[in-house]
Wavefront OBJ file of the C-alpha trace (Angstrom):
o trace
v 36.150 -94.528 232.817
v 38.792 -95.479 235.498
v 37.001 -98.929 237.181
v 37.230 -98.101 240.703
v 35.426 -100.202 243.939
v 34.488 -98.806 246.899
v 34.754 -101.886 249.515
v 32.919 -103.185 252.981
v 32.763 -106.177 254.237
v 31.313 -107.698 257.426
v 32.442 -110.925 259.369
v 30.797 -114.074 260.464
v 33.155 -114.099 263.856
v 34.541 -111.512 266.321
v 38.140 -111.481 267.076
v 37.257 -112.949 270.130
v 36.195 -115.914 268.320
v 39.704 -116.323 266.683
v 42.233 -115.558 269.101
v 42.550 -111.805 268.883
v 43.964 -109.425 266.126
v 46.484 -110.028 263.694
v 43.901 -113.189 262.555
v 41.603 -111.327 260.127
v 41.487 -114.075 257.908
v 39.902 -116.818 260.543
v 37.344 -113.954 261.020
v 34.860 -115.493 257.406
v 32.949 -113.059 255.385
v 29.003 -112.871 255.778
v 28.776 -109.960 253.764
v 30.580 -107.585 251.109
v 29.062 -105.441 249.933
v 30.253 -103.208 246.373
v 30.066 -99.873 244.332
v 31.607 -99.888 241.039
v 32.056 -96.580 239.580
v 32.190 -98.194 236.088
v 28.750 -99.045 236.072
v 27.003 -96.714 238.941
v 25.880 -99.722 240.953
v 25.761 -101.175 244.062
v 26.392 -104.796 244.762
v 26.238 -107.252 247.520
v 27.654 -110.315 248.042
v 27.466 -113.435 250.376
v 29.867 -115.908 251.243
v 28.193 -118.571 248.842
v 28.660 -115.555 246.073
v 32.535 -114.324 246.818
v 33.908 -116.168 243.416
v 31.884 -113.898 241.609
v 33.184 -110.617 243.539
v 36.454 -112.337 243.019
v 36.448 -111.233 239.300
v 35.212 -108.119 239.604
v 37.965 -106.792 241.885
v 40.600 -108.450 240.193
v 39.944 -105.965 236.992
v 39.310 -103.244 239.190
v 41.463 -100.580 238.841
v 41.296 -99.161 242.438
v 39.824 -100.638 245.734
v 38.680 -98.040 247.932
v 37.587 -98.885 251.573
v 38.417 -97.665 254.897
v 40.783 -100.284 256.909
v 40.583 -102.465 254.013
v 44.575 -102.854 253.947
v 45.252 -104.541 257.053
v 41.271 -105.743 257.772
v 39.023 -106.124 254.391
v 41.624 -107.403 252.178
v 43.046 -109.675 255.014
v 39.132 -111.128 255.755
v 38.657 -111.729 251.921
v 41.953 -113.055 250.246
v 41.160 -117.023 251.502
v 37.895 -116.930 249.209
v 40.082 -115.297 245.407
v 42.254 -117.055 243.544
v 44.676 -114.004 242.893
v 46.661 -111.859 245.429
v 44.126 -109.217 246.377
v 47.312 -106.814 247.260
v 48.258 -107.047 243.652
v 45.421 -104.401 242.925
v 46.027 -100.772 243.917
v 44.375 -100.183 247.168
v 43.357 -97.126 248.733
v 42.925 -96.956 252.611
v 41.204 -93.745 253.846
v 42.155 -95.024 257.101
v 45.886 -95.034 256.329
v 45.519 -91.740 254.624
v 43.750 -90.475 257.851
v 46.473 -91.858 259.706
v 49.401 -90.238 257.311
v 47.493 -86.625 257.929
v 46.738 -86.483 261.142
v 48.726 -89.082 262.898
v 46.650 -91.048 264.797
v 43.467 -93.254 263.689
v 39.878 -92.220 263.753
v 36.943 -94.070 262.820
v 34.813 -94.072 259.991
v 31.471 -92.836 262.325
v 34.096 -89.741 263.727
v 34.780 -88.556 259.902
v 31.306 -89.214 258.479
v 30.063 -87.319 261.448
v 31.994 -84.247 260.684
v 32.479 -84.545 256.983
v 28.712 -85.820 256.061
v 26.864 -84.681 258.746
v 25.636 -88.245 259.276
v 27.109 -91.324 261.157
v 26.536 -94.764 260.584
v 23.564 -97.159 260.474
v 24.966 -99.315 263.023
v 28.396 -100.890 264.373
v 29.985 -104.673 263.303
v 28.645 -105.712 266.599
v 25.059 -105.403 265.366
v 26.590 -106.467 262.299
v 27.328 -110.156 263.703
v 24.249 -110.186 265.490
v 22.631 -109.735 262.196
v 24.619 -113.066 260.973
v 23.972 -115.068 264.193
v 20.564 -114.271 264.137
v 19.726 -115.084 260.618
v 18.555 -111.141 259.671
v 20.530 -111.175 256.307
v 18.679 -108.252 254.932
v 19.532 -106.169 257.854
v 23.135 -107.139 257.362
v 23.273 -106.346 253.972
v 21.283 -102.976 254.688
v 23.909 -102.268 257.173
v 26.953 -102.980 254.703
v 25.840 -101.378 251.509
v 25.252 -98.310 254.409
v 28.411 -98.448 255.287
v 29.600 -98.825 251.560
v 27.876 -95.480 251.033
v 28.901 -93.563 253.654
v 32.801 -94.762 252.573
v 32.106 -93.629 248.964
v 31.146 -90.065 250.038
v 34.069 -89.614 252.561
v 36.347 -90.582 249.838
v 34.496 -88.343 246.727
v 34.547 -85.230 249.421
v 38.703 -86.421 249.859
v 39.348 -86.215 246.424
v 37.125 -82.902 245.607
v 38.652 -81.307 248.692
v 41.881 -82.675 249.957
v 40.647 -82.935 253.601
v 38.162 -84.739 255.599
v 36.602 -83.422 259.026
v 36.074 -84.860 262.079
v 34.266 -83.278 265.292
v 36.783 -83.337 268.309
v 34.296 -82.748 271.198
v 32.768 -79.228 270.407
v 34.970 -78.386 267.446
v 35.622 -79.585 263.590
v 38.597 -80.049 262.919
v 40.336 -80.641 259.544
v 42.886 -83.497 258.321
v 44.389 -82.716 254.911
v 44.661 -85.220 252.826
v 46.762 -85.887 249.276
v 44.195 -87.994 247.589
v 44.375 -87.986 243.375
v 42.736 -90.546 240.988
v 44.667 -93.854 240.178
v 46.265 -95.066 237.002
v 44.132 -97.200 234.621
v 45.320 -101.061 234.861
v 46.650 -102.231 232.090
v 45.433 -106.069 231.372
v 43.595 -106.112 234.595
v 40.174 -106.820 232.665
v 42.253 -109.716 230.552
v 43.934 -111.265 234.112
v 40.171 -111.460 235.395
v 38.717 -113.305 232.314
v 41.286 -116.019 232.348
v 39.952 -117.164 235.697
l 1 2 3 4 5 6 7 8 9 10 11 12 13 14 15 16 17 18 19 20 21 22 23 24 25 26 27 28 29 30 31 32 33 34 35 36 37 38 39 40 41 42 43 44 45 46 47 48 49 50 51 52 53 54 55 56 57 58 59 60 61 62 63 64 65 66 67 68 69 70 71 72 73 74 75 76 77 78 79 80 81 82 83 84 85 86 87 88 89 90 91 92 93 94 95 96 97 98 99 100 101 102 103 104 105 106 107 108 109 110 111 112 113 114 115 116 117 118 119 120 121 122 123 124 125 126 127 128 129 130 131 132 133 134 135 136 137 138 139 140 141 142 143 144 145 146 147 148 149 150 151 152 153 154 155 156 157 158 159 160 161 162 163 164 165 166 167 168 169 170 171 172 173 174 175 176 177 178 179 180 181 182 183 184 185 186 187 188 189 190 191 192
């Protein structure tokens, strides 16, 4: 079975906090939360826990998220001691981007692919952090975990997401196929 992660992370600061965009990894994980086809599971992590995550995605073969090119990956590379990039990444975002040119977000496509939005937004998210409600937080990032993995298994059985653009659905096709298996990725991970 192809070891594939689906990816979500939440942030300890705002961008406000570190001087705008383009400084994801100032931003510190509170959260990130896991699914690993390989063993059906769910998984969340904390910042103390990260080393531990660390392995796991270094053997993955596949790290699905949605903005977790230029945002997830950014946020989390300072706590691994490999190049995150190195493993084969897929972006629904990007994808979303590529299909319909323009970006959308992840509550606009669950909406009209699912049928359901999401729990919350990152603000409550931090508010969560600040305010010492970890279990929220983690509720709200394994939701938002979920939510990713079923936008991407509807992608893959169906080559298109939805999205609701005021009264209408509208489709964005998508070219979505399952990744290569890694070769040596589960040796690379034991040897750190």
């Amino acid at each position: 079975m192809l070891n594939k992660i689906v990816l979500d992370l939440e942030t300890q600061k705002s961008f406000e906090e570190v001087g705008g965009r383009g400084k994801n990894h100032l931003l510190k994980v509170s959260v990130c939360g896991i699914y690993e086809y390989s063993r059906d599971k769910y998984s969340i992590y904390e910042e103390s826990e990260l080393p531990k995550l660390g392995s796991i995605l270094q053997a993955a073969d596949q790290i699905i998220g949605f903005n977790n090119i230029s945002f997830d990956s950014e946020v989390l590379q300072p706590y691994l001691n490999f190049n995150i990039f190195e493993v084969p990444h897929l972006d629904i975002l990007e994808e979303v981007v590529k299909g319909l040119g323009r970006r959308l977000s992840l509550e606009m496509i669950a909406q009209g692919t699912l049928g359901a939005g999401k729990s919350g937004s990152g603000l409550d998210a931090l508010v969560f952090y600040r305010n010492g409600r970890i279990e929220e937080l983690k509720k709200y990032c394994l939701d938002d975990v979920k939510i990713t993995r079923h936008v991407y298994e509807y992608a893959l059985r169906n080559g298109k997401l939805l999205y609701k653009d005021l009264l209408n659905t509208k489709e964005i096709p998508l070219n979505i196929s399952e990744p290569q298996k890694r070769i040596g990725a589960q040796q690379q991970a034991v040897l750190f």
